[in-house]
N, C-alpha and C positions, 0 to 999 in steps of 0.2 A: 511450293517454294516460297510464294509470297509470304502464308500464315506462319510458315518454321521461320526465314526469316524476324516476320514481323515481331514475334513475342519476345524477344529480347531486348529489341528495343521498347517494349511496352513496358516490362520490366522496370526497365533504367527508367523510365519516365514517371512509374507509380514510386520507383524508389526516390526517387527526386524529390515529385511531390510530397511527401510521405517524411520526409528527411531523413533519408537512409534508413528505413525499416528491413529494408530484406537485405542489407548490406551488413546488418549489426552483428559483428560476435557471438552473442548470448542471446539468448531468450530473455533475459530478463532486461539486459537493453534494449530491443525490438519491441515489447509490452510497452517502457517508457515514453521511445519516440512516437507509439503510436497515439497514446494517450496524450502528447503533446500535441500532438497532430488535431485531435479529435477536440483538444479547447481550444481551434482556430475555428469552430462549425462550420465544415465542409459540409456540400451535397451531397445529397442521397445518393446519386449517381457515382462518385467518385467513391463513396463509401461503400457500396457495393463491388463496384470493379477490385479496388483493394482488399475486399474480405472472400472476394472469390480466390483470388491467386496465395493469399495467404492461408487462409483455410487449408491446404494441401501441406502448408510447410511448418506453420506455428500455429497450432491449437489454443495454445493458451495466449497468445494475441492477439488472433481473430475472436476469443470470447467479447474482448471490447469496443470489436464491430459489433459480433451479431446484438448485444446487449445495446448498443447503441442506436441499431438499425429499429431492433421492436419498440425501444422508446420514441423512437418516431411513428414509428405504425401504430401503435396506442394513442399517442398524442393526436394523431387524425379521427383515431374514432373515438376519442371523447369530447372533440369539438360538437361533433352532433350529438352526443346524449349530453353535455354540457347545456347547449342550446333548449333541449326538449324539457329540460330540470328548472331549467332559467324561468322560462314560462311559466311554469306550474306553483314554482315560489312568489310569482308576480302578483301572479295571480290569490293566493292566498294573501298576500297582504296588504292585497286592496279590499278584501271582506271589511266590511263594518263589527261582526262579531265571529271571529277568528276561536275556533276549536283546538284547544291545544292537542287533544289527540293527532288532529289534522298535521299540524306543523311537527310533531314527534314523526309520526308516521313518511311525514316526506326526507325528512333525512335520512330513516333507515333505508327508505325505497332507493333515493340516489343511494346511497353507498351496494346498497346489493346490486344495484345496475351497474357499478364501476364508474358513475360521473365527481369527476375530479373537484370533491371537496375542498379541498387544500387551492384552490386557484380561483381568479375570478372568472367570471361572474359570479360562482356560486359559493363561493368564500365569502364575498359581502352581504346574498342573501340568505346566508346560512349564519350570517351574524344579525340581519335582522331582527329576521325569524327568534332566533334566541332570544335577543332584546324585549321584543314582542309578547314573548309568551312566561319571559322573567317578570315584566310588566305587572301583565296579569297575574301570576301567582302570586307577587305582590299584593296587592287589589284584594285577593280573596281574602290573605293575612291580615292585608289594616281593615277588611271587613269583619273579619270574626274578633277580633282584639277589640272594635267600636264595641259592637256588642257588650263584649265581657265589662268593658268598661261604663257601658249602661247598666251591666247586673249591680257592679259597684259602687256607681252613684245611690242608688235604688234603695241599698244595704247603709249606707251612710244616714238616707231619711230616715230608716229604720231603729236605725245605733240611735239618734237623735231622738227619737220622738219616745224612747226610754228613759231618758235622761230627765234635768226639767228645763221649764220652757224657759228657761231663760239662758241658760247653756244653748239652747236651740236656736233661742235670737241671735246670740251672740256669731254662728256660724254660718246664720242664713243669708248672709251676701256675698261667701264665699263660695258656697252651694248655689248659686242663683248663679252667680260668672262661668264655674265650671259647667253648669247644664248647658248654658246658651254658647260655652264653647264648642261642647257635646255637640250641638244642634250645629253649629258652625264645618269641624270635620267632617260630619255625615252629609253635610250640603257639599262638601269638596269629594268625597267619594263616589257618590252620585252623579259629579261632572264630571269623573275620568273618562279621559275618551275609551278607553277599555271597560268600563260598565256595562258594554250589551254583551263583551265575550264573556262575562262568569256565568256561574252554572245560575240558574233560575231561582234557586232555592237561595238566592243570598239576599235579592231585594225586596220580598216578603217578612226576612227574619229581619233585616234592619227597621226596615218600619215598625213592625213589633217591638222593635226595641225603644223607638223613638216615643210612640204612644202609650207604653209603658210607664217610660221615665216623664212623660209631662202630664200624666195622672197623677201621680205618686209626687211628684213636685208640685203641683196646684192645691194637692189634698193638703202637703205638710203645710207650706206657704198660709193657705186659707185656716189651717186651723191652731197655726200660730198667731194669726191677727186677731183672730177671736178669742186667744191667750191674755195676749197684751189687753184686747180692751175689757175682760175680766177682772185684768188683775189692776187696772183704771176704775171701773164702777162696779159694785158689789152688788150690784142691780143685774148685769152683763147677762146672759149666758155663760155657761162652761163649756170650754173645748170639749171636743169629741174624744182625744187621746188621754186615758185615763188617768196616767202616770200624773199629765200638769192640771186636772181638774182635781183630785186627788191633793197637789201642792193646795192649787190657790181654794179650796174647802180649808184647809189647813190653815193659809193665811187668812182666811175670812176669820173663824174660830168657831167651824161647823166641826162637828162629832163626824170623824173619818170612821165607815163602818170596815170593819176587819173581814178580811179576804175570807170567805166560807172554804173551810178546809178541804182536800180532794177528798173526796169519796173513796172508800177504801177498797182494795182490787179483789175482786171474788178469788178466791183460791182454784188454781189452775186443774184441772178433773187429773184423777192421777194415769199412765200412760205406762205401756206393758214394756216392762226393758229390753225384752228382745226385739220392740219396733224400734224403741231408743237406738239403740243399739245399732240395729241396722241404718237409722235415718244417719246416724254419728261418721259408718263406714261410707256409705253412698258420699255425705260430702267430704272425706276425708280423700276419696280417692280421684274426685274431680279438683278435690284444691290440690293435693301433689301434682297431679295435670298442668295446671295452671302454674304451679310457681315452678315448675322443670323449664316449661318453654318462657315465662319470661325470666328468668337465667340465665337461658341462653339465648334473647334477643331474638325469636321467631315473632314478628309481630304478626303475621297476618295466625301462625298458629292459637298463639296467645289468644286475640279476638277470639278463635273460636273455642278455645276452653274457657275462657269466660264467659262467654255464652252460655254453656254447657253449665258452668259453676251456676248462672242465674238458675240457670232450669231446675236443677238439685232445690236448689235452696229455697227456691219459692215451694218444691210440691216437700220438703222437711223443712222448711224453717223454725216451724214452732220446736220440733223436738231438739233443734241443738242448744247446748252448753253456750254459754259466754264468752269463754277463751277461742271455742273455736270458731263462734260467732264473730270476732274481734280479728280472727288470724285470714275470714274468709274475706272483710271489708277491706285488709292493709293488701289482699292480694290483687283484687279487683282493683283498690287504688293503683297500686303498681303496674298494673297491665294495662292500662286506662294510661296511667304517663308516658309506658312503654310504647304505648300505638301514637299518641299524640305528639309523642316526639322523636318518631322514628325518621322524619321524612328531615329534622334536625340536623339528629346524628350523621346519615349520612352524608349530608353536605360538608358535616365538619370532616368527615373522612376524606371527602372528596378532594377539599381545601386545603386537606393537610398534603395530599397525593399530589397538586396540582405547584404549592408551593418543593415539595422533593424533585419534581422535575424539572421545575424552573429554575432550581438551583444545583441542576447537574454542569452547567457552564458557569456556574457563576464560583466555583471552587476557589480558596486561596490557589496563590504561588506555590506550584510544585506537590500539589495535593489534587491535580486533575487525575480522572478515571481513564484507565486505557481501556482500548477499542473493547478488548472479550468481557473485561468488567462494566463496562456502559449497555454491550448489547445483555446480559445476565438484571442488568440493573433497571432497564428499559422495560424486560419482558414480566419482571416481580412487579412494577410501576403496573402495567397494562393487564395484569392479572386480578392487582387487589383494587383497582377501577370496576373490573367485569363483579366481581364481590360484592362493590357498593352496589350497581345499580340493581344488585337480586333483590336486595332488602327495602330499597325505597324508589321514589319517583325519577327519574333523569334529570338532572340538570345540565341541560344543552351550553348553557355560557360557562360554568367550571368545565365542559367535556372541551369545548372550542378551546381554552388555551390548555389546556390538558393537553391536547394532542398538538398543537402546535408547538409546546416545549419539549413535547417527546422526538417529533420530527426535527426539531433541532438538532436534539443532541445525538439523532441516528448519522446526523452525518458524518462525528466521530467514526462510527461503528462501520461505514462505507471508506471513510478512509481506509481503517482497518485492516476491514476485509479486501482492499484492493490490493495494504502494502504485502498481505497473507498469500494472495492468489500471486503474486510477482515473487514474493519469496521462496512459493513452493516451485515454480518452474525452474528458477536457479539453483536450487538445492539438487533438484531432479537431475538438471545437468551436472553437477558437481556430483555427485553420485554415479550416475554412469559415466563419467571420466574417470573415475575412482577405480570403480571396475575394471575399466580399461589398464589402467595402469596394473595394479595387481595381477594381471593375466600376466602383460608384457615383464614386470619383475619374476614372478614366479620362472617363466619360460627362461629366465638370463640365469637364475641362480638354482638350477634344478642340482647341479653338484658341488653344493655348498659346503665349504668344511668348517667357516667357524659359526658353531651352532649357537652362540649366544647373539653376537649380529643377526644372525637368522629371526631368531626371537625375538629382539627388541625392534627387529626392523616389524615382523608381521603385528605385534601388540601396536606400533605407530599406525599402523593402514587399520589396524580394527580404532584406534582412538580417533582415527580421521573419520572412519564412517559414522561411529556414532556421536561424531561433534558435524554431522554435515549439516543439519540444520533440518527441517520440521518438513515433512511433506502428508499428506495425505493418505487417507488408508487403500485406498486403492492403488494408487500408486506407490506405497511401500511392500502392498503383496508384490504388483510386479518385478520390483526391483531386489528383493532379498531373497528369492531361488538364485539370481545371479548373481548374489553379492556369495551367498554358499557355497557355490559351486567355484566360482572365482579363487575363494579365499582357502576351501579344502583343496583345491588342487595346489595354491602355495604353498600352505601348510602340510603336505602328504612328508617329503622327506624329514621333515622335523619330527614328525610322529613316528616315524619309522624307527631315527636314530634314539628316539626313547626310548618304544619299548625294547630293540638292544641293550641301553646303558638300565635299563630297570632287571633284566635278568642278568647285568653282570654283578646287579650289586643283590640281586637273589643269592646270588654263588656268596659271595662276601661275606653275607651274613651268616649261609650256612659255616665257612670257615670259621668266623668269628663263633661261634657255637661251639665248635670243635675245640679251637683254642680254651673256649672259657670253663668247659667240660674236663680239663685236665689238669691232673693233681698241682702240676709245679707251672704257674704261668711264667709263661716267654714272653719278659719285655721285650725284645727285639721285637720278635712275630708277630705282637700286638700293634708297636710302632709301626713296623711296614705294612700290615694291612690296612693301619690308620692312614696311613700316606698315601696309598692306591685309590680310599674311599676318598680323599679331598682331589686328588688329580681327577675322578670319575666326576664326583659332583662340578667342577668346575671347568667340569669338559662340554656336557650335556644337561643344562636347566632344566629340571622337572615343576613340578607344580609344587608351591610351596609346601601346601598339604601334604602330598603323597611324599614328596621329600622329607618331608620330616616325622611320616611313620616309618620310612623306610630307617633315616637313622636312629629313631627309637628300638627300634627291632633289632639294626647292626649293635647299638649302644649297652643293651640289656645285656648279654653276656659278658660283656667284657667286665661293666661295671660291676655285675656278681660276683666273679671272680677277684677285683679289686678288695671286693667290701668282706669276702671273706679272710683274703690277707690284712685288711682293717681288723677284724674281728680277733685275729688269732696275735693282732699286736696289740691288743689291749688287752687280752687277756695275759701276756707276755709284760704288762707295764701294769697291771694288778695291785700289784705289791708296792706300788707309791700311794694308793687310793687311800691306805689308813691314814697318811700323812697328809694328803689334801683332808680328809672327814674332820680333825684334830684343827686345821685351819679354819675351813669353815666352820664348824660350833665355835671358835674363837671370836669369828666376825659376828655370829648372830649373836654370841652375848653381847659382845661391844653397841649391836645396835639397840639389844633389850634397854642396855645401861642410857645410850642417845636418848631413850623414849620417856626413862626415868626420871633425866634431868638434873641427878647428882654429879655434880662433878668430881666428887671422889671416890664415886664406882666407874664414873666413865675411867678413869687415870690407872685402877685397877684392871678394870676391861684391859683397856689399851695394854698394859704389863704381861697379860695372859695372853693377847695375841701376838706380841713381839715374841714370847718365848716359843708358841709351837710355831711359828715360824724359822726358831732355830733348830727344831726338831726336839724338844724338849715335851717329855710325853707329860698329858697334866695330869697331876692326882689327884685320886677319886674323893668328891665331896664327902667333909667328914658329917656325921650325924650329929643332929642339931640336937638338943636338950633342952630342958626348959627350966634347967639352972640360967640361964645368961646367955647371950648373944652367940651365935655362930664364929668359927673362927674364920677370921676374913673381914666379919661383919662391918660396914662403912656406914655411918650417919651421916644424915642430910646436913649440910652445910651451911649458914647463915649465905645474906647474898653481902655482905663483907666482906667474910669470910671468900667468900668466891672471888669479889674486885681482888680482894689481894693478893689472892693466889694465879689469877689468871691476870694479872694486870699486863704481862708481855706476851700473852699467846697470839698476839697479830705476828709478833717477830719469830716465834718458835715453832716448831713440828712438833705434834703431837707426844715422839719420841723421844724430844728433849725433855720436855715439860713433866712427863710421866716419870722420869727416873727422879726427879725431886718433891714428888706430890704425892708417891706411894709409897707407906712406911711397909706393907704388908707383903711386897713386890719380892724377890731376891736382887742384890745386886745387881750382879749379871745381866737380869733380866731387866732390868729397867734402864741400867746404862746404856744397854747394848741396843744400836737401832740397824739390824742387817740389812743389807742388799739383798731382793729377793733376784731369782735366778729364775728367769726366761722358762714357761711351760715345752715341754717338747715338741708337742703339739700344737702347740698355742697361734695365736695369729699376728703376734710382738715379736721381731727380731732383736730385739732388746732389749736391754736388764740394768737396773739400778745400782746404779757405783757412787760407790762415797771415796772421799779425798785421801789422799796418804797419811794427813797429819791426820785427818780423824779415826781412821782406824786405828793410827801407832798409838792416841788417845784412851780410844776404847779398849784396846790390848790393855795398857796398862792399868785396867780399872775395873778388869775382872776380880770379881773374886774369890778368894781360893774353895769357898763350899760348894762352885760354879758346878753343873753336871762337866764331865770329861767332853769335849766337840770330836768327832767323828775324823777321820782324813779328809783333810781337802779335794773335793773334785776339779778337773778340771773344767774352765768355767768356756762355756759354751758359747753364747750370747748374754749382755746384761741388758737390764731394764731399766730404763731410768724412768728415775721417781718425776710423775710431771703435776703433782699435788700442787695446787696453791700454796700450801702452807710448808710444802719440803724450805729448806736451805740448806744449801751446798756448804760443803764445809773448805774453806781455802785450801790449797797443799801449803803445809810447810816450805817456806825457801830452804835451799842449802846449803849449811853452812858455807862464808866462803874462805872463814879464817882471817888472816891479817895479813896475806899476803897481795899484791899488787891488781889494780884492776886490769882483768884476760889471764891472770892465772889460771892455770887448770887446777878445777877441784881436788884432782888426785895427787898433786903434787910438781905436776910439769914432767918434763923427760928427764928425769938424773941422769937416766944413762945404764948402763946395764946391772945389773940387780938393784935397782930401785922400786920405789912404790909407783912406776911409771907404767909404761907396755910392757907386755911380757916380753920373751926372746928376748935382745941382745940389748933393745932399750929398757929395762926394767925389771925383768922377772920374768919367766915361761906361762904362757895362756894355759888354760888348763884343757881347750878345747882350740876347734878352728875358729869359733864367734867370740873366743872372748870369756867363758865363766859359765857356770849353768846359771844361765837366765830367769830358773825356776825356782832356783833355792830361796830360801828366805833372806832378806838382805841383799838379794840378787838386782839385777836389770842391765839395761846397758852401761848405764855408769855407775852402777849400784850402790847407786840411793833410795834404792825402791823400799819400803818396810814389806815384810812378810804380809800375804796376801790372807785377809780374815776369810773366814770360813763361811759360806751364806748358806749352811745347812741343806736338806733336800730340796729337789728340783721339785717346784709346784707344780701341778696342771691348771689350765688356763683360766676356769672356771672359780676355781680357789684364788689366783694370784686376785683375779679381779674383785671378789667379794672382799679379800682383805684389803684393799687398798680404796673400794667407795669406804667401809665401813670406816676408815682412819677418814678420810676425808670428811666423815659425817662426826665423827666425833669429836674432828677439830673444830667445828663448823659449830657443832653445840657447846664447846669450851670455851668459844669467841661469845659465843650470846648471852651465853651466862654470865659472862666477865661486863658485856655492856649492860645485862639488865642491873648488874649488883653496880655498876661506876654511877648508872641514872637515878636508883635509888641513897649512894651517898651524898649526889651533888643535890639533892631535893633535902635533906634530912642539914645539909648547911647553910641552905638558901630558910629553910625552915627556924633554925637556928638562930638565924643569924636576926630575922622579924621578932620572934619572940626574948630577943637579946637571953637564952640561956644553952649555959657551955654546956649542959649535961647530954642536950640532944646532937650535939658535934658528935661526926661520927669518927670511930677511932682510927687510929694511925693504918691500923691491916684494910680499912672498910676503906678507906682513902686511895690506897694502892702506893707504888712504891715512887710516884711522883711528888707525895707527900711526906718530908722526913718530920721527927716527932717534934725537931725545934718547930718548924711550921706551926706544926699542928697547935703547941704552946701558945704562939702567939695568935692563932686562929682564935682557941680556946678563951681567952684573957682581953683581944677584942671582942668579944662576944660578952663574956659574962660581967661588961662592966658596962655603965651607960654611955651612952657615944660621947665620944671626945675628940674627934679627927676632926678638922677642919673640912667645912666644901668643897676648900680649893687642894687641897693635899687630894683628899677622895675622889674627883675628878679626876687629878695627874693619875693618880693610882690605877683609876678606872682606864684610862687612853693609854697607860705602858703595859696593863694586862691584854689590852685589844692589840696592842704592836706584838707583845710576844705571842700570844695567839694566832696572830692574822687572821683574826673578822674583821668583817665590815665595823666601821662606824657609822651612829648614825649622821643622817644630814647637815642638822646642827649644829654639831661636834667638830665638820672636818676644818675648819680653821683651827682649832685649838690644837688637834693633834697635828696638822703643817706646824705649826707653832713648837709642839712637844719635839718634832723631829728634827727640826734645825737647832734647837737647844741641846742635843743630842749629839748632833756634830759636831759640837764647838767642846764636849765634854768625851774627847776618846778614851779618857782612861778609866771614867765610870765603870763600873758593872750593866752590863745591857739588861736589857727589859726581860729576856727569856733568860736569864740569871736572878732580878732579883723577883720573879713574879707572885711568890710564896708572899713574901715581905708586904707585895703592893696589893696582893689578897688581904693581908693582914691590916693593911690602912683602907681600904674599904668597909671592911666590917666593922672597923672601930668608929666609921661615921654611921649615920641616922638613918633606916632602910628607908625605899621608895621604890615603888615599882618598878621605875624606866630604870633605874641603875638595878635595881635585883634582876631586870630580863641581860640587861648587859651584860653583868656580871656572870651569869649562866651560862652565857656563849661562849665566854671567853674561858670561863675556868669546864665546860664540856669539852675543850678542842687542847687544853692544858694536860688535865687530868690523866691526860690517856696520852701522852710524849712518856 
């Protein structure tokens, strides 16, 4: 009784501690508090009692016990192999000559024992140690570099002692500082305290180096003195170096004896070409050896193909060629840099790896790496490290901050993974609460009736499950048999009530089959099985897919049967197809004529398609001859000729303008511009209607050789024309006579047999509405004129080809009318410079804004020397820009404020767009100048065309 009591209060008291861990909600709060918990650093002991009782309840956070508990029991046993590493690093760095093997080898030994690099003690003497052995390979580099730089001096006495001795003097104090500096560094590398750790072989080869170079310098030194006192007494000695004994012979004025020629080279024994031969392939196949691997950076390879290359080369040397004697020396050079600077490269690799890590925290603003991309980024970092140290030596001080910028930025990646491990137990439980539910819905709505609820509810619990957020693969096996089973047992009636509603609409379709199979279809029977399928579909949602084979499969019949009643109404509507064919060849000539660019075959076109529009059949071209022109035949047009003819087709329809421009046309046909009449088929519910006074116009303007016009049909739908370039034609008003205003047109009510109402006010109606409606002269108040005839009803295809083609042909009547306006206004402006009237162009080329008295006075200023005043031509110029409405320019606008309040004071003048001809006429008759000829341009372009 004691212990069953006692555990609940134990309980309460860990939960206390703890700050409500076992009391929490969720899993994923209980992880939090405990994690709080654990950065207060509790006892081992208490830490253990809480991982004991939780362990049984929440696995996933007790992981942050037990992870916390081993970090303690590690940390104990690396205090003593910590201690044992400590020593041994001490101890090496109190040797007087320290083996870097030694110090390489003691880091790898700690790290396989598991003593804690990353912490002190052995942190600082694993920085040492580095510092130490950095030192030293120092040391060995400014040793071997002394060296080189003794070969160099060496090679300087050498350059010199070529030259003459006086070039030599002149260099020899500067040679004497650098030796004794020489001698100075080598005395400083000698007293590095690290001098007894390098390898043996180094303080042999420097001394060799030193006694070399102060040979070689005592020799130059001494036998430039005995230069100088040579070339003092001519008694002297001569230097040893032949070059400056040779000068000062020269400067004595001794006979210098000329250089005995080389001896010429015995002729080489001749050699069997197949030993050639093979000696050629032997080193052809060691140097491919050699330039493969340093290509690819194998240095220690390399070494030994070059080796391999000596060996070839010394036992054939004699037999090879010179190119490839040349190709074997660039390779050995190259493998020779490759090995000497391999241990280079790497470090720059390493340098470059050491700065990427270090600058994985140092990211701008909002450009940091998340947890899974740092730990991906960490492991590529610590891969292509293992890479460097294949190819070259260690370097322990880039590897120390190497890894302690890696360890930095793993803490990202432990955040990470902690916020991952706490996400996946909440998801886990939100998932199997998920479950839960689903069961319990399932169980409530097992006799469900409305099946689309149904559906939208179960697609919401599948879009819950797979938006519940990220778990683990083990733990997602465990959970998605029960998420299956869960969700097919919801799902079971829905499925059932499908394949139901799928065989009723199997049945449907065979109906629909049946229907579409027989000779005479039944719109009813079609409609009500169409209206069963939309009540089915919208009873019971299937899958889009298979719903929408099913009504392709319902659909296929019916629409067969449709499309053969289409079939049998077009061949039933046949017999208008000659009349659209008639139309369209009408249009494509009008567009052949558009493409021509005459506008007086366009005007003709256009005449030819306004007539088979009225149903007027065309006749067949006659045969041309080669006596003279065809009949019909139209000539190209001057672009004069074109301004003046087309100077108002901005204001007109192509159908006006055509009945005046076509002598070749019939009447009839050119006058006449019909209403086309709505295709039957077509996809326009309407049709083009022209005015009452236009037609009573066009009636009256037929004429009599006109073909006879058909009976009027009646008119179905009209079309109305929405061309740019259409204009409506006003209705006539009605007369209203001289009687009083609110009389009635018909006369008012006389009273019975009057011209009033029928019956007892006027006269007897002829009907109940009043008059037939229909006759000509008819309507409600019958004023209506007799309704024109719009010939056959086109089909859709046709109305539209003739109606772009009019639209393109007005289009090309307007361009022609501006190219021929731009070419007269050039040919005046031309004129007007060369003061002669003959190039004025004529009154038609002008257009009809030009009358001929104008033109006279155009003429007359022009062909005479100027005599208008500045100040008149100015005015002249500022009342053409009023009537125009351009801009003036800047300059100018005081004068024309000026013009226009002068203006005011003078109402009964003629205005500026009345006498603008006149104030052309006084321009021209002044002196040309370019700023008034571009004026003048703008003004009489925006004229010309009023």
């Amino acid at each position: 009784m004691t212990s069953t009591s006692s555990k609940p209060h134990d309980l309460q008291a860990l939960d206390t501690l703890t700050g409500g861990a076992f009391t929490a909600p969720t899993s994923g709060e209980r992880a939090a508090r405990i994690r709080d918990w654990l950065a207060g650093n509790p006892s081992s002991e208490q830490m253990q009692e809480v991982f004991k009782e939780l362990s049984g309840r929440d696995k996933g956070a007790a992981r942050l016990l037990r992870e916390k508990l081993d970090e303690i029991k590690r940390a104990k046993g690396q205090e003593a192999i910590a201690a044992e590493w400590a020593q041994k690093a001490e101890t090496l760095l109190a040797q007087s000559k320290l083996n870097i093997a030694d110090a390489l080898a003691w880091q790898r030994d700690a790290a396989k024992a598991g003593a804690p690099l990353s912490r002190e003690p052995l942190a600082g003497l694993k920085a040492q140690l580095a510092e130490r052995v950095k030192g030293i390979e120092d040391l060995q580099h400014r040793a071997q570099v002394h060296r080189e730089a003794a070969v160099l001096l060496a090679q300087r006495f050498e350059v010199l002692s070529t030259k003459g001795w006086k070039d030599a003097q002149a260099a020899e104090e500067s040679l004497r500082a650098d030796v004794t500096h020489w001698q100075q560094q080598a005395a400083d590398i000698v007293a590095d305290a690290n001098w007894n750790s390098l390898d043996a072989k180094f303080a042999p080869q420097l001394d060799a180096s030193k006694s070399q170079l102060l040979v070689v310098s005592d020799s130059f030194h001494g036998a430039l003195a005995q230069a100088v006192a040579a070339a003092a007494d001519a008694a002297a000695p001569l230097p040893p170096v032949p070059v400056w004994a040779d000068e000062l012979r020269a400067a004595r004025g001794e006979v210098v004896a000329p250089k005995p020629a080389a001896p010429a080279r015995p002729a080489a024994p001749k050699v069997d070409p197949a030993v050639r031969a093979a000696a050629q392939d032997a080193v052809q196949a060691a140097l491919a050896k050699l330039e493969q691997e340093t290509a690819e950076g194998h240095g220690k390879a390399s070494a030994g193909a070059a080796a391999a290359l000596r060996a070839v080369l010394k036992e054939h040397g004699k037999l090879v060629d010179a190119p490839l004697e040349a190709r074997v020396h660039a390779a050995l050079v190259a493998a020779g840099e490759l090995e000497g600077w391999q241990r280079w490269s790497a470090d720059k690799v390493r340098e470059d790896l050491v700065a990427k890590a270090e600058g994985l925290l140092k990211r701008p603003e909002g450009q940091a790496l998340g947890g899974r991309k740092m730990q991906e980024t960490l492991r590529a970092l610590r891969d292509q490290w293992k890479q460097a140290d294949q190819g070259g030596v260690p370097n322990h001080a880039l590897w120390k901050r190497f890894d302690e910028a890696c360890n930095e930025a793993h803490k990202v990646v432990e955040a990470w993974l902690e916020k991952v491990r706490a996400d996946a137990a909440e998801h886990r439980a939100l998932r199997v609460a998920l479950i839960e539910e689903v069961k319990a819905w399932a169980a409530a709505h097992a006799g469900a009736t409305d099946l689309k609820a149904h559906n939208r509810a179960l697609h919401q619990f599948a879009d819950r499950w797979r938006d519940a957020g990220h778990v683990g693969e083990k733990v997602f096996a465990e959970l998605q048999p029960l998420w299956n089973e869960a969700f097919g047992a919801a799902r079971a009636p829905f499925e059932t009530a499908q394949k139901a509603s799928v065989e009723r609409r199997q049945a449907m379709i065979a109906e629909a089959t049946e229907l579409g199979a027989q000779p005479m279809l039944r719109i009813d029977a079609v409609k009500a099985l169409q209206q069963r399928w939309q009540h089915e579909a919208q009873s019971v949602p299937l899958d889009r897919r298979h719903e929408q084979k099913l009504w392709d499969a319902f659909r296929a019949p019916i629409d067969e049967a449709f499309n053969r009643k289409t079939v049998e109404r077009e061949k039933a509507s046949a017999a208008m197809s000659e009349h659209d064919r008639y139309v369209l060849d009408a249009s494509k000539a009008l567009d052949a004529a558009n493409a021509g660019g005459d506008a007086q075959k366009i005007r003709a076109a256009i005449a030819g398609l306004e007539a088979a529009l009225r149903g007027e059949v065309p006749a067949p071209a006659p045969a041309t001859t080669s006596d003279g022109p065809s009949v019909g035949a139209t000539g190209v047009e001057a672009p004069g000729q074109a301004a003046a003819e087309f100077g108002e087709s901005a204001e007109q329809t192509p159908g006006s303008s055509d009945a005046e421009a076509t002598p070749s046309a019939p009447a009839a046909a050119v006058a006449d511009a019909p209403d086309l009449v709505a295709p039957a088929d077509g996809a326009d519910a309407s049709a083009r209607s022209d005015s009452a006074a236009h037609e009573a116009g066009e009636a009256a303007s037929v004429a009599p050789a006109a073909t006879p016009k058909p009976a009027p049909k009646p008119v179905v739908a009209m079309r109305g024309d929405d061309r740019p370039s259409s204009k409506k034609a006003e209705a006539a008003p009605a007369a209203r006579g001289t009687g009083r205003f609110g009389d009635r047109r018909d006369g008012g009510r006389p009273g019975a047999g009057g011209p009033g109402r029928p019956n007892d006010r006027g006269g007897p109606r002829p009907d109940a509405r009043g008059g037939d409606r229909g006759a000509p002269g008819g309507g409600r108040f019958g004023d209506r004129p007799p309704r024109e005839d719009r010939g056959p009803r086109l089909g859709d295809a046709a109305f539209r080809a003739q109606r772009e083609a009019l639209e393109r042909a007005d289009f090309a009547l307007r361009k022609l009318a501006a190219q021929a306006h731009g070419e007269a206004l050039t040919q005046v402006l031309g004129a007007w410079e060369q003061r002669d009237a003959a190039r004025l162009p004529s009154v038609q080329e002008l257009g009809r804004a030009v009358t001929p008295a104008v033109r006279t006075q155009w003429s007359q200023a022009v062909g005479t020397a100027p005599t208008a005043a500045a100040s008149d031509a100015a005015e002249a110029l500022l009342r053409l820009e009023m009537a125009a409405e351009v801009p003036t320019p800047a300059e100018q606008l005081d004068a024309r404020r000026a013009l226009q309040l002068k203006l005011l004071t003078k109402r009964g003048d003629p205005t500026p767009a009345q006498t603008w001809g006149q104030d052309a006429g006084k321009v021209l008759a002044a002196a040309h100048d370019a700023a008034t000829a571009r004026r003048l341009q703008n003004a009489l372009k925006a004229l010309l065309r009023k």
